[in-house]
N, C-alpha and C positions, 0 to 999 in steps of 0.2 A: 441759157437754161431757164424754164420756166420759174422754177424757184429760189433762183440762185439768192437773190434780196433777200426772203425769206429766213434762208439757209445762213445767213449771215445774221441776220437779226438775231435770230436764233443762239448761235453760237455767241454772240455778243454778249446775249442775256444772260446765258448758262456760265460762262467764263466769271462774272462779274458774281456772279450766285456763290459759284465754286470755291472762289477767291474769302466769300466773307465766311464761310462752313468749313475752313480749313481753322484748326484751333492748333497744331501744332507741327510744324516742319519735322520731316524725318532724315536722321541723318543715315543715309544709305550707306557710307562708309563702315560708321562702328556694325550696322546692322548685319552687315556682310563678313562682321567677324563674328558675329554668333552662329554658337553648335546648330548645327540644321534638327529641326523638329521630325519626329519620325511621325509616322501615320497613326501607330498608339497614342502618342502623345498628343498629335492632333485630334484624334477623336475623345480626348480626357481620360484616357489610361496612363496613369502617371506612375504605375507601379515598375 
């Protein structure tokens, strides 16, 4: 492909970006045990 170098570059750079703009791991376990948010609550209806 024409851009395949490119496309690599690319993703090398943005990987390495992403890596240092992460401030804190999530743990997907406990999160998975929390009540699901409904759509009131999601748009800030908290009554």
């Amino acid at each position: 492909m024409l851009h395949e170098k490119e496309d690599a570059d690319f993703i090398a750079m943005m990987s390495g970006e992403l890596q240092e703009a992460i401030t804190e791991q999530v743990n997907l376990a406990a999160e998975r045990g929390n009540d699901q948010v409904s759509w009131q609550e999601f748009a800030g209806n908290y009554q």
